[in-house]
C-alpha angles and dihedrals in degrees: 000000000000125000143076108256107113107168105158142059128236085261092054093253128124112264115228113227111276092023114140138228103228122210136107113240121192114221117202114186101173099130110061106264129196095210135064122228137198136171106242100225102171127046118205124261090249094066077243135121122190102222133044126304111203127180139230119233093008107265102249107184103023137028097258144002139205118283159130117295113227125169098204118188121188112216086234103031138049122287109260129178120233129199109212114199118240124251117204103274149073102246122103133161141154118228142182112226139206088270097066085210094056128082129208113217115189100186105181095323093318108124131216144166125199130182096232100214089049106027094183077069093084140122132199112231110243085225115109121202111019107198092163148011133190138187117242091183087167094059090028085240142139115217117213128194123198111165104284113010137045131227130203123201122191128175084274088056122242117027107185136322114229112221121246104302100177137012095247160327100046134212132183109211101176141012109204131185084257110024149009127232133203138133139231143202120289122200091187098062105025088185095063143040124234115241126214151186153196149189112259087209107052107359086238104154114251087193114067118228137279115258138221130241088271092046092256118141113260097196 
């Protein structure tokens, strides 16, 4: 959807005028990038803004939809704002990508990335959802964390998919020229969580496996 007229909250309620979207983004820059990118965090007074409004996904049964603000600007092209829909979760980032006219929008663990200078050139990220990313420059990859499994994106696309790697509740600790680390949830020693780690390369686990009572693979 394209135009400037905004005339509802994410509630559903009429903003007043100066009244303030509030919500913390995180903004990684770490590839070169040709675009600049702000969180809109104040709508006019009018309901109006004076440059496009485009949606992502599309809106289907109904004008507009709750998302994350964002005034994107080519370095060749006219600023746009885009609304990015929400995932389930709490995670959202902005980050530059191996391709410098691409963006990375992470919306509440909804994943997307738009080519900045022609924004109907844009993909969702078929990993939902997204509770962390991370920047690999010296590999030109994204790293992508749902709960159990990581993801890697390069300027081909998708790179690799590790396979599950904890039970739960993952966390990524270090990205190395080589690996990267985490750990996960263990039922099995609540004391402690279980660390982890893949190939940058490839996702291919370092750590075998757990094992069940028998000694079969459980993953």
């Amino acid at each position: 959807m394209r135009g400037g007229d905004w005339r509802r909250n994410r509630a559903g309620k009429a903003k007043g005028k100066g009244q303030r979207m509030r919500r913390v983004l995180e903004v990684d820059l770490t590839y070169p990038h040709s675009y600049e990118v702000e969180e809109v965090r104040e709508i006019p007074g009018t309901g109006k803004l004076d440059i496009p409004v485009l949606y992502f996904p599309r809106p289907v049964h109904r004008p507009e939809h709750d998302g994350l603000w964002l005034r994107i600007r080519a370095k060749k092209g006219t600023p746009w704002v885009g609304v990015f829909a929400f995932g389930y979760a709490a995670f959202s980032r902005v980050v530059s990508w191996a391709d410098p006219e691409r963006v990375c929008v992470v919306a509440r663990g909804a994943a997307y990335l738009v080519k900045v200078d022609e924004p109907e050139r844009w993909e969702r990220i078929p990993v939902t959802p997204v509770l962390d990313i991370r920047s690999a420059p010296e590999h030109g990859l994204l790293v992508l964390a749902d709960f159990t499994k990581l993801a890697a994106y390069g300027s081909k696309g998708l790179a690799w998919k590790s396979p599950r790697v904890c039970w739960d509740e993952l966390k990524i600790v270090a990205v190395s020229s080589d690996r990267i680390e985490g750990v996960g949830y263990d039922p099995m020693n609540l004391d402690a969580s279980r660390p982890f780690a893949v190939d940058i390369k490839t996702g291919r686990s370092l750590f075998p496996s757990p094992v069940s009572v028998d000694g079969e693979p459980l993953w």
